[in-house]
N, C-alpha and C positions, 0 to 999 in steps of 0.2 A: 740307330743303336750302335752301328759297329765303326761309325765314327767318334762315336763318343767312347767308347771303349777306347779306340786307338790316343784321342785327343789324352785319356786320365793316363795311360802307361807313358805316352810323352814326358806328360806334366810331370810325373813322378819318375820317373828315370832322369830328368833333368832335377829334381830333386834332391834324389838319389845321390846324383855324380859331383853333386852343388853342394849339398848343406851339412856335409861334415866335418863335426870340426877338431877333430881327435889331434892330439898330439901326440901320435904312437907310432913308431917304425914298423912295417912288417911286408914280407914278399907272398907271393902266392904265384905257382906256375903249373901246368900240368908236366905229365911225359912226356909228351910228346915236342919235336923238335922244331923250332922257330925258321923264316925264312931265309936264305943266307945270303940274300938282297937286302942289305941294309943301309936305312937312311944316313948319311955322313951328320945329321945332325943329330941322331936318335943314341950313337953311339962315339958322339966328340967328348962326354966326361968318362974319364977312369979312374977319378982320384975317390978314394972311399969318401964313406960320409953321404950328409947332406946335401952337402955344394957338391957332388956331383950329380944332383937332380936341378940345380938352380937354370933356369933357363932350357933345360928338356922339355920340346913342344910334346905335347899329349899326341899327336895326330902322325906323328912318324914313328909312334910303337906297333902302329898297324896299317897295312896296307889294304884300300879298299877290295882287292882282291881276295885279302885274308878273313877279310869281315864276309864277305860273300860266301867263303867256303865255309866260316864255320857259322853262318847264318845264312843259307840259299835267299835270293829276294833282296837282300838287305841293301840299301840306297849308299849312296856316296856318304864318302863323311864330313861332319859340320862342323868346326873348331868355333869351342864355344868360349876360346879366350881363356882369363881369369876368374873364370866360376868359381866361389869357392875360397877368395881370398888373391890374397896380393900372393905371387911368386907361385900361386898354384896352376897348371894348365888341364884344363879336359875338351875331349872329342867323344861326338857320339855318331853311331850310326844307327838305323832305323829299318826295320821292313813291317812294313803295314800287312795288315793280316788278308789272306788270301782264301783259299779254296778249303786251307785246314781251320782257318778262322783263328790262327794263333797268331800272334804280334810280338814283336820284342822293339824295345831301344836298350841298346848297350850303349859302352865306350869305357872310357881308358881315363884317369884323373892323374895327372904327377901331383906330389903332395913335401914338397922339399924338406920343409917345418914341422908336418904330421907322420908322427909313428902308428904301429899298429897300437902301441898300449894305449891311447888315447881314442879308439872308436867307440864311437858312442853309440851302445845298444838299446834297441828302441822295445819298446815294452812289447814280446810279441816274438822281437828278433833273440838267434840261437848263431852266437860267436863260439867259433872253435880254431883253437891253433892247428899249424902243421909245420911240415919243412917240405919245401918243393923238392923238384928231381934233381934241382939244382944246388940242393943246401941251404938256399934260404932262408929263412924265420918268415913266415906271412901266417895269417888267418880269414877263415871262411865267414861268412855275416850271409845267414838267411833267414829271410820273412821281415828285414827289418824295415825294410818299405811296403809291407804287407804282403800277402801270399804271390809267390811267382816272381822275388828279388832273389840276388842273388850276387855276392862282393865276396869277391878274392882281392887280399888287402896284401902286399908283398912289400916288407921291408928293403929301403936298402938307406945303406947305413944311418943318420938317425929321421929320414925320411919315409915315404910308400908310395907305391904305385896301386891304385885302387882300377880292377877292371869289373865292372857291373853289367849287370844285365835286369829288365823288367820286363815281365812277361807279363800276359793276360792267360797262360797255358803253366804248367806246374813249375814248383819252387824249383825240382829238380832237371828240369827242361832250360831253367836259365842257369841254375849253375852247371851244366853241361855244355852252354854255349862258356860261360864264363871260362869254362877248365882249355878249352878249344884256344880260346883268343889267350891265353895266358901262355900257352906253348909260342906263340909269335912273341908276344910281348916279352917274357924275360930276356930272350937271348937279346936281349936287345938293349937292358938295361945297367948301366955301370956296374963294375965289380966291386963289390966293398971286402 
């Protein structure tokens, strides 16, 4: 049983991080401040826009370090390429559920082409805009992979950075991981 739980929040968090296909800009970060070890290729674009997500690997918005602190447990991470589409990149990482019997797969999608106004909400799911601590434009997407997702979508300029999380534990348990890994993630992402 608790393998198959683990195998369906997989499936759908690979899902999740895959099969949207919004053409909307939008950013999403928490408070909280990002690492100040940063990848020379996480932060080689500064020109606004689009094109400067073109070629940003998904997998150097987050350090396996950072995924661990804000998910204890959680595994290395797996760059899953072009999921998603040509020019898109995402990473996920993974903690199999343990002694609380919770589970998550998150991870990080660059999306160069896709704006926030373009997410496609799933019959179920509750999209709400914000502006990070950053200024940003992004919006929040919960329940749209069913209960216990959880997408903070952050605009930068007519792109986003989509960072997810799926849980088999409450909606608000992944968007809490979500809000965590978004503090690593923006400072990390070009300035438009």
């Amino acid at each position: 049983m608790r393998s198959a739980v683990i195998a369906t929040i997989t499936a759908a968090a690979a899902l999740a991080m895959g099969g949207c296909t919004s053409t909307q800009t939008g950013e999403a970060s928490p408070t909280s401040g990002g690492n100040p070890a940063l990848s020379s290729s996480a932060t080689s674009g500064t020109q606004a826009g689009a094109n400067s997500l073109i070629g940003l690997d998904a997998c150097t918005l987050l350090a396996d370090s950072e995924a661990q602190q804000a998910v204890p447990g959680a595994g290395s991470h797996q760059d899953l390429g072009d999921i998603g589409g040509e020019g898109v990149s995402s990473c996920k990482w993974s903690k199999s559920a343990g002694d609380d019997f919770t589970a998550h797969t998150f991870g990080t999608t660059v999306r160069p082409m896709q704006g926030i106004k373009g997410i496609v909400v799933s019959p179920g799911g509750q999209l709400s805009d914000m502006t990070t601590s950053e200024g940003r434009l992004a919006a929040v997407l919960k329940n749209n992979e069913g209960k216990g997702s959880c997408t903070i979508s952050i605009a930068v300029g007519s792109g986003r950075v989509d960072i997810t999380d799926q849980t088999n534990g409450s909606t608000d348990s992944a968007c809490s991981v979500v809000s965590k890994i978004s503090g690593y993630v923006e400072s990390r992402l070009p300035k438009t």
